[in-house]
C-alpha positions as CSV (number, residue, x, y, z in Angstrom):
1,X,-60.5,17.7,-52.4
2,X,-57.6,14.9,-52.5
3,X,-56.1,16.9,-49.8
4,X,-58.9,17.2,-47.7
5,X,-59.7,13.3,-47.6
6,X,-56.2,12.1,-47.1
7,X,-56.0,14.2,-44.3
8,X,-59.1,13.4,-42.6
9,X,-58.7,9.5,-43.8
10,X,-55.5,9.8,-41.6
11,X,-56.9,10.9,-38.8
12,X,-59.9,9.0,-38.7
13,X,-57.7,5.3,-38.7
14,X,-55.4,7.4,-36.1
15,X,-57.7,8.2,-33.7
16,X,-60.9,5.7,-34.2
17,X,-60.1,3.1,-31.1
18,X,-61.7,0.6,-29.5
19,X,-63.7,2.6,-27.5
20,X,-66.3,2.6,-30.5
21,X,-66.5,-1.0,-30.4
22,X,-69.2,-1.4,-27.3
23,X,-72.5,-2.8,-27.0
24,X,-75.6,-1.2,-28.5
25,X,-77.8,0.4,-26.4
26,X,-81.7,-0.1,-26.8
27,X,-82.9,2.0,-24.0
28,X,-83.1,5.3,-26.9
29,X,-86.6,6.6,-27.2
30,X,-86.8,7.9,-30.6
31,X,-88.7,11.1,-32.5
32,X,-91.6,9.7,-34.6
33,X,-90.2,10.3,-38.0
34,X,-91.2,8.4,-41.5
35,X,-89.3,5.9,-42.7
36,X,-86.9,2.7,-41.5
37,X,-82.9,3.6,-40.4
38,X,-80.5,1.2,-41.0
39,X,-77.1,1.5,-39.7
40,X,-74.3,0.3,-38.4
41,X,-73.6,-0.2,-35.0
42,X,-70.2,0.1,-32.8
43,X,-70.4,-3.5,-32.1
44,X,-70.3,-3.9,-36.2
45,X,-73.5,-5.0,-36.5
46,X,-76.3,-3.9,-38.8
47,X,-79.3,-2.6,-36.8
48,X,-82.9,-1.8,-38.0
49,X,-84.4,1.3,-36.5
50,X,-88.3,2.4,-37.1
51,X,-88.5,6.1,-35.7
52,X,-92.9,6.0,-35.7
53,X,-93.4,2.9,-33.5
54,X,-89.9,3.4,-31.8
55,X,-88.6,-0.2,-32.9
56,X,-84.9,-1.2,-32.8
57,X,-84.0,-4.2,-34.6
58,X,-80.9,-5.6,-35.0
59,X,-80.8,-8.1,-38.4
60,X,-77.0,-9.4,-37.4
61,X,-75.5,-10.1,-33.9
62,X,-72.2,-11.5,-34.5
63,X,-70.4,-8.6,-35.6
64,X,-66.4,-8.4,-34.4
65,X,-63.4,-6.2,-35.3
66,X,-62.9,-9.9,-37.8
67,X,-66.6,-10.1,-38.9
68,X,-67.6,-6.6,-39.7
69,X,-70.9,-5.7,-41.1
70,X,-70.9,-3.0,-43.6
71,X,-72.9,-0.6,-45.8
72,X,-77.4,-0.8,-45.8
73,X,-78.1,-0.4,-49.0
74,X,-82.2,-0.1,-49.3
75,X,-84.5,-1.2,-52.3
76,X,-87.2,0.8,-53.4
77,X,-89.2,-1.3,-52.6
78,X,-88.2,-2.2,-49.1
79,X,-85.8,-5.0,-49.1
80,X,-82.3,-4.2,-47.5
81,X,-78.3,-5.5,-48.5
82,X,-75.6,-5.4,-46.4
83,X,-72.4,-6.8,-46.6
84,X,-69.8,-9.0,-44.2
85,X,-66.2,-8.4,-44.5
86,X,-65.4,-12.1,-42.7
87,X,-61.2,-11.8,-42.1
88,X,-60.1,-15.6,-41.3
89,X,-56.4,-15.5,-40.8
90,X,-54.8,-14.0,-44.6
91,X,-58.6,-15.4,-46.2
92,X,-61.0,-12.4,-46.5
93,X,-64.5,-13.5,-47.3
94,X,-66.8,-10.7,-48.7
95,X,-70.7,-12.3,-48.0
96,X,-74.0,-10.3,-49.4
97,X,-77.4,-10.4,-47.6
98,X,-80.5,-9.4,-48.4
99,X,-83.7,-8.9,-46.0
100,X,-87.1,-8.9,-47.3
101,X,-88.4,-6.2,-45.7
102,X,-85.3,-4.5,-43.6
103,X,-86.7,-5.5,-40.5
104,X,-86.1,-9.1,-40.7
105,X,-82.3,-11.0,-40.6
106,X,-81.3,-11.2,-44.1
107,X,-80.7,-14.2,-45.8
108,X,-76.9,-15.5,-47.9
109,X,-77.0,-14.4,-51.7
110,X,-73.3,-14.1,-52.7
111,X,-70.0,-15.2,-51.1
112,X,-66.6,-14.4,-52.8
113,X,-63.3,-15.1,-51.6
114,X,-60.9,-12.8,-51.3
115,X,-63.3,-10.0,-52.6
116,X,-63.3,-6.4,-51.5
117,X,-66.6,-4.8,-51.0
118,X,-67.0,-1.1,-52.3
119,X,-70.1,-0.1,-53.5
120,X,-73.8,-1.6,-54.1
121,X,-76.7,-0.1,-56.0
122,X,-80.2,-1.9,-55.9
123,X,-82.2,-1.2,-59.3
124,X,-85.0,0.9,-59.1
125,X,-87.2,-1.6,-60.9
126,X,-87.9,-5.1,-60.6
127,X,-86.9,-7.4,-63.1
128,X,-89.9,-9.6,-65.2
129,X,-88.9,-13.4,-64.3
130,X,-90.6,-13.7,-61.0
131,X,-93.0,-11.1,-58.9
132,X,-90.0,-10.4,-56.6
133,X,-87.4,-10.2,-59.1
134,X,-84.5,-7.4,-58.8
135,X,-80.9,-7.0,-59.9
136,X,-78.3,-5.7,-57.0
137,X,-75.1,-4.6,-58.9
138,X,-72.4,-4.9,-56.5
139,X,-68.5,-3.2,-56.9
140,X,-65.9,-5.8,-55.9
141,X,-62.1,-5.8,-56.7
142,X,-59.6,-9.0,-56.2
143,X,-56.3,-9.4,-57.1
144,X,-57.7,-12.4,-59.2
145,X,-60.0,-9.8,-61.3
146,X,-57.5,-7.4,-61.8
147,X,-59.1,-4.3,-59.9
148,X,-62.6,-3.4,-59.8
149,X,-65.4,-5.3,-61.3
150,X,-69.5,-5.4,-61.1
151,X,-71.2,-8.7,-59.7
152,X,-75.0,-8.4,-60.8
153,X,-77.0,-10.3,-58.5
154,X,-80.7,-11.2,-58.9
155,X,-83.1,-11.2,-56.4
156,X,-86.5,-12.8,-55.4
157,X,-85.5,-16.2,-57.2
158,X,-86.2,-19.6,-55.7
159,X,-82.6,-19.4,-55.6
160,X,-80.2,-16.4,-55.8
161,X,-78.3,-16.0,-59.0
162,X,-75.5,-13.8,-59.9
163,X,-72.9,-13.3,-62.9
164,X,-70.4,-11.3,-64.3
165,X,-71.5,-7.7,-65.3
166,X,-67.9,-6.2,-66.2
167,X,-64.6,-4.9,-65.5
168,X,-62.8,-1.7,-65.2
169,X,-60.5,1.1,-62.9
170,X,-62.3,2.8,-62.1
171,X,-66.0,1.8,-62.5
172,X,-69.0,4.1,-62.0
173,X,-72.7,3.2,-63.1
174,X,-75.9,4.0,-62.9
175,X,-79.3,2.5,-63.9
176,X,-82.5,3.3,-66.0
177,X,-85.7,4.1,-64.3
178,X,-86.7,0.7,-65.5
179,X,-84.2,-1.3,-64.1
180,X,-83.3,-3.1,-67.5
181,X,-80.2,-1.1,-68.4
182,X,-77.2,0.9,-66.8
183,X,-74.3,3.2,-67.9
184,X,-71.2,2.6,-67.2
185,X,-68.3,4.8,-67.2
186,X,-64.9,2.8,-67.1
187,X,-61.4,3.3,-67.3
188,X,-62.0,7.2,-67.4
189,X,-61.9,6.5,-70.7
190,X,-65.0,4.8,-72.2
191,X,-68.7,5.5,-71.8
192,X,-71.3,2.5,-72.2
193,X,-74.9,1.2,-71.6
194,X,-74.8,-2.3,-70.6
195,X,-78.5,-4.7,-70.6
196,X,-79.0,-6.4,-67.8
197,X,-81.4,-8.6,-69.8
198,X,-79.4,-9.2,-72.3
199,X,-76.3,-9.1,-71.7
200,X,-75.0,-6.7,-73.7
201,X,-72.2,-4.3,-73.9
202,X,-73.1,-0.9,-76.6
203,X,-69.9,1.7,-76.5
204,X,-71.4,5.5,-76.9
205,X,-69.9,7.1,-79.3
206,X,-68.6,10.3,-76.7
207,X,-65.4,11.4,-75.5
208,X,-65.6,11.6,-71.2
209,X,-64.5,14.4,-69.6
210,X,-63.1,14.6,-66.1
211,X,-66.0,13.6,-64.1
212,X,-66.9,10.0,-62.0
213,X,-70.4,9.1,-61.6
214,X,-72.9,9.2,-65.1
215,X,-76.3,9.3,-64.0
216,X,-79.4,8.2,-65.9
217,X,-82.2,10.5,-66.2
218,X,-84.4,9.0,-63.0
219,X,-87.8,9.1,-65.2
220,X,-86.8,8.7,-68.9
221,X,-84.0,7.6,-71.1
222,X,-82.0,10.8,-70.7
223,X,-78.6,10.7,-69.6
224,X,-76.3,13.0,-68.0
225,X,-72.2,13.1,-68.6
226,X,-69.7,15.0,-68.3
227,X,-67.6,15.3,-71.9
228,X,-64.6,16.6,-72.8
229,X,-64.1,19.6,-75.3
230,X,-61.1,18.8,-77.2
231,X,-60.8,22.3,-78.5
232,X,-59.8,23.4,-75.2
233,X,-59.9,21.0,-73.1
234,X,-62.3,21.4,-70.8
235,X,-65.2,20.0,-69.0
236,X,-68.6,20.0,-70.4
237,X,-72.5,18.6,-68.9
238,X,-74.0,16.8,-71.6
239,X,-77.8,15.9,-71.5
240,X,-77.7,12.9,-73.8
241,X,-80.7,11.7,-75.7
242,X,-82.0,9.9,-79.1
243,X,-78.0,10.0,-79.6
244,X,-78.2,14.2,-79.8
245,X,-76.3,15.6,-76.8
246,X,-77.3,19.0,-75.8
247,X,-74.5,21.0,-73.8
248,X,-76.0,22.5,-71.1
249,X,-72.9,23.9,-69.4
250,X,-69.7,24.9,-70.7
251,X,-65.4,25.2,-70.1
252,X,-65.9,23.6,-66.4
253,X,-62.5,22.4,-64.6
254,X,-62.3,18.8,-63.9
255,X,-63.3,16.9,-61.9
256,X,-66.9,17.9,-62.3
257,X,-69.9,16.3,-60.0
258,X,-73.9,16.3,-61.1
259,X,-76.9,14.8,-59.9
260,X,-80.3,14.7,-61.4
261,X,-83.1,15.9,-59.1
262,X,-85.4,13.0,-58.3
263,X,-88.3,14.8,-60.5
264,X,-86.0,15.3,-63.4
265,X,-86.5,18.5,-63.8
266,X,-83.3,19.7,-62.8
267,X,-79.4,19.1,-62.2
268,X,-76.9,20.3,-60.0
269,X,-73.5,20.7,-60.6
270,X,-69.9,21.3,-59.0
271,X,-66.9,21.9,-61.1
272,X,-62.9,21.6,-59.3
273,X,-63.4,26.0,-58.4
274,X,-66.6,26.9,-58.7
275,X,-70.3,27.0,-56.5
276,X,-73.2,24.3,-56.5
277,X,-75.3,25.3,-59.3
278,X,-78.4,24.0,-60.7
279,X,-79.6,24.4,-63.7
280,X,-83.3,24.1,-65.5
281,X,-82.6,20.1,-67.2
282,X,-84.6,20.8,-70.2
283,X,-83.5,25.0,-71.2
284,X,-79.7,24.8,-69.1
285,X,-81.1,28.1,-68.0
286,X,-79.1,28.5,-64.3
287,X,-81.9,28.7,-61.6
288,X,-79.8,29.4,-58.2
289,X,-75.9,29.2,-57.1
290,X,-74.8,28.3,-53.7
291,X,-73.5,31.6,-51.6
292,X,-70.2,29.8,-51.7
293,X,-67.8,27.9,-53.6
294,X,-65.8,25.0,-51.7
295,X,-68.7,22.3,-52.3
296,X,-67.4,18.9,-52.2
297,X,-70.9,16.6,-51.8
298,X,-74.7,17.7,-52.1
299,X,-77.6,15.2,-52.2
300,X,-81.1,16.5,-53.5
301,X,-84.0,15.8,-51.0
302,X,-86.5,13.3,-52.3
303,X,-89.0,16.2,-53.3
304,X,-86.5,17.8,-55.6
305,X,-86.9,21.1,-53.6
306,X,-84.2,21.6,-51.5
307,X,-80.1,20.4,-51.7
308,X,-78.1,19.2,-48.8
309,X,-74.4,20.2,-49.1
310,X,-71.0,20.2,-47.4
311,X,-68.0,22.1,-46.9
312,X,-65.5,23.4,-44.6
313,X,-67.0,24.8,-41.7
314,X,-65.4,27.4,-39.3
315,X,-63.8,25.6,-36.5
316,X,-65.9,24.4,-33.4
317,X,-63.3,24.6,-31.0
318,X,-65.7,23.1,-28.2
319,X,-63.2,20.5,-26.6
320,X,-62.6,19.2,-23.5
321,X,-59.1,19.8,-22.0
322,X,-58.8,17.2,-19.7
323,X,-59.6,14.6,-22.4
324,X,-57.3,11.4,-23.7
325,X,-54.2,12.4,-26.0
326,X,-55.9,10.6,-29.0
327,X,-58.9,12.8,-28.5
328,X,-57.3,15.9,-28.3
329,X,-55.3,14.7,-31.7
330,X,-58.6,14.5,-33.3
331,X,-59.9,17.8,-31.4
332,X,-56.9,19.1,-33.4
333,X,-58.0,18.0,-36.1
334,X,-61.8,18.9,-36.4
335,X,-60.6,22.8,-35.4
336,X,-58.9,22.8,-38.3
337,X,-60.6,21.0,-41.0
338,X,-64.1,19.7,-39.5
339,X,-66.8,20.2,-42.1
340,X,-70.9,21.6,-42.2
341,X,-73.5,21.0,-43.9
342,X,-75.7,23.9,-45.4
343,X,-78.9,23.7,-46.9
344,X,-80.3,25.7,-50.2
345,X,-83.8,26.2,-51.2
346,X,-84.4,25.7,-55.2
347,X,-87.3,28.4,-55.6
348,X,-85.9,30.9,-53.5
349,X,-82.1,30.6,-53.2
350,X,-82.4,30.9,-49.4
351,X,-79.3,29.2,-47.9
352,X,-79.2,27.9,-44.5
353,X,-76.2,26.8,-42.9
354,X,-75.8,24.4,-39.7
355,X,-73.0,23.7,-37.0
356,X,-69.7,21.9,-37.8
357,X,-69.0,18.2,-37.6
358,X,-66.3,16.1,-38.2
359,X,-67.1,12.2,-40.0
360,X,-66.7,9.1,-39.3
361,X,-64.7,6.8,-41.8
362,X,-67.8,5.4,-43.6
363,X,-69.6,8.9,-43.5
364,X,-66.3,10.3,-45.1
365,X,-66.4,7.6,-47.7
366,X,-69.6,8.2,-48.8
367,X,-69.4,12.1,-49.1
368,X,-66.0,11.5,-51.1
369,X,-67.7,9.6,-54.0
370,X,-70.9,11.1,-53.5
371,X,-72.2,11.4,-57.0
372,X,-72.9,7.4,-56.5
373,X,-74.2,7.5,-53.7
374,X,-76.4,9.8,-54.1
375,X,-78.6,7.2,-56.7
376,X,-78.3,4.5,-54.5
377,X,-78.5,5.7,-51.0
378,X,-80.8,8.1,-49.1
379,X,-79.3,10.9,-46.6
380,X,-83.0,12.6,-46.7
381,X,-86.3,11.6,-44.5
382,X,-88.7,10.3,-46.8
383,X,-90.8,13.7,-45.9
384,X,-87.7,16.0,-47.1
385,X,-87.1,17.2,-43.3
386,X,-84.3,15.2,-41.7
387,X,-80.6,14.7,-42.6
388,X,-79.2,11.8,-41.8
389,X,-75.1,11.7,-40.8
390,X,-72.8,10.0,-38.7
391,X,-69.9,11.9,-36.7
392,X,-66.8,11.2,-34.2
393,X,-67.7,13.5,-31.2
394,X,-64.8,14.8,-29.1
395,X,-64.8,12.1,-26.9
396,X,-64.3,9.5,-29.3
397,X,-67.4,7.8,-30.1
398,X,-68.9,7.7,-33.4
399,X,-72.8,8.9,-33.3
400,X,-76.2,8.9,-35.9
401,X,-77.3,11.8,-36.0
402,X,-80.1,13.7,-37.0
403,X,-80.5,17.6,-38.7
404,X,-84.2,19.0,-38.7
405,X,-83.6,21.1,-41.8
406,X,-87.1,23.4,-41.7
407,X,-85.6,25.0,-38.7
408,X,-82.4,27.7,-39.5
409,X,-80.7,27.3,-35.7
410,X,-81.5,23.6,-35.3
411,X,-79.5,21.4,-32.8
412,X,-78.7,17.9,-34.5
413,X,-79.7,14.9,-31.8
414,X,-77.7,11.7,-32.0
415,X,-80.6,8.4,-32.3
416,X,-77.9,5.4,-31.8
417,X,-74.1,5.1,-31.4
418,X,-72.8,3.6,-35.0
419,X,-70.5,4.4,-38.0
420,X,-73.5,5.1,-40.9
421,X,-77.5,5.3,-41.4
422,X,-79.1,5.1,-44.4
423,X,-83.0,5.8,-44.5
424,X,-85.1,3.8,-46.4
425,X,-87.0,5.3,-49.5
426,X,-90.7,5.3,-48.1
């Protein structure tokens, strides 16, 4: 896995060249799919995209290779973050922006200097202080910090407040279905559950395994965690609860990856060698295996039927010869380790599997630490149809695309020229 992104991380920033950055076109007509599409344009600007009435917004317009817009990050409830990367000589400004309703410019919520942006996650819940109220937790690092640390902003104030969550390198988190709490997983050495209300900081009394990403239970106080057996040394999943863990799957290599399905009723696993599997949450009993091992990122759809995953994909070899040296680097490249996403069915174990792609830098990003993502960030059509991705084609531009998953020989179709789309949840 470290391989394969260091590899394809090298010859994304190789190859990726100004040709990307060019204007936006708005002549697209559009499918009539549910849902709002933000993304992010090759101009660096964050656009707003509503695939029923066919209605392209953009919410910034002075993007540049110095101001560059980053990362949508929907609410459940409709407002939309993004992020500015403002580079000002050897000052880096990170700024945070939130729109109402996704459609509309956002407006200035945080500003840090010489911050890093990496990761934000909107709680599912509102927060009780005003009718609006909601708590963005927002992954930053500085020198000043000392690495990675959580900025918990809150929302729907008459002014925007924000404090001080935590520290720690790495940092992984995730929140309760109420919005009040999350868990943190720090240090790779410590898990916690921190109250946002409150303010406090309560240590679990549990060893981690080798794993990233702890996820709350996304309708009760269940937890799942990855913990080490110290008889062997191993991995184990761990559905923790009422401070009993039940072991629902055992001596798993490291790292290991999970994800609750968004009904809770199941969760799907990877471990360093073996398939995507996914297990009954409540019994542990294993319900279906992927037909292949090699899974480095899945995302459940929203109706908990169906899982979206990658892996290497057989080489397209489709490129044009008379293309620019850079492109035919990257041509190179994609032959040898482009990537596919394949599609399996819950009930039935059906597998379908679709055409090779290779991603762009943010796509890449996101399917690397995809076990966060995947709480905070929506690949799926709210209808559990469409994947969302974004590619480099082999003439250099980077393009949104679209997979109809109910069909087994779909085409994808590219809806706008940009580095990632995120759908909103409804």
């Amino acid at each position: 896995m470290k391989k394969l992104t260091c590899v394809l991380l090298a010859i994304i920033f190789g190859f990726a060249a100004p040709s990307l950055l060019k204007a936006q076109d708005d002549q697209t007509t559009y499918p009539s799919l549910p849902g709002r599409i933000a993304y992010v344009g090759p101009d660096q600007n964050i656009y707003s995209l509503n695939l029923i009435d066919n209605d392209l917004l953009p919410l910034t317009t002075d993007g540049s290779r110095t101001r560059i817009y980053r990362w949508p990050t929907w609410a459940s409830d409709g407002r939309l973050a993004y992020f500015l990367t403002n580079r000002s000589g050897e000052m880096i400004v990170t700024e945070v922006f939130v729109s109402e309703d996704g459609s509309s410019p956002g407006r200035l919520v945080y500003s840090g200097e010489n911050e890093f942006f990496n990761y934000a996650y909107w709680s599912p819940q509102n927060c009780t202080e005003t009718e609006r109220c909601r708590d963005l937790a927002v992954l930053l690092s500085s020198e000043a910090a000392g690495g990675l640390f959580v900025e918990l902003i809150r929302d729907g104030l008459a002014e925007p407040f924000n404090r001080l969550a935590g520290v720690g390198s790495p940092f992984y988190f995730s929140w309760s279905p109420d919005g009040s709490r999350m868990v943190w997983q720090r240090n790779n050495q410590q898990l916690t559950i921190y109250d946002a209300a409150g303010e406090s900081v309560e240590p679990l009394p549990l060893i981690p395994g080798v794993f990233r990403a702890p996820a709350w239970s996304p309708i009760d106080d269940r937890l799942l965690v990855g913990l080490l057996n110290q008889d062997d040394n191993t991995n184990e999943l761990a559905v923790v609860a009422n401070g009993q863990s039940q072991i629902i799957a055992v001596a798993l290599g490291g790292p290991v990856a999970f994800s609750w399905s968004p009904d809770g009723n199941y969760v799907a696993y990877t471990d360093r060698s073996g398939p995507l599997t996914v297990l009954d949450a409540h019994t542990g009993e294993t319900l279906t295996r992927s037909p292949t091992t090699g899974v480095f990122a899945f995302f459940w759809s929203p109706d908990s039927r169906t899982l979206a995953y990658v892996t290497l994909a057989t080489p397209p070899g489709s490129f044009n010869v008379g293309s620019p040296p850079q492109v035919k680097m990257a041509a190179a490249a994609q032959d040898a380790i482009s990537i596919a996403w394949s599609v399996l069915d819950i009930s039935t174990g059906t597998n379908r599997r679709y055409g090779a792609f290779f991603p762009t830098q943010d796509m890449l990003y996101m399917l690397v630490y995809f076990d966060q993502f995947a709480q905070s960030h929506r690949l799926w059509s709210p209808d559990s149809r469409y994947l969302i991705y974004a590619e480099v084609t082999p003439s250099n531009e980077a393009s949104i695309n679209l997979l109809d998953t109910a069909q087994s020989n779909t085409v994808p179709f590219s809806i706008a020229s940009g580095f990632i789309g995120i759908w909103s949840f409804k």
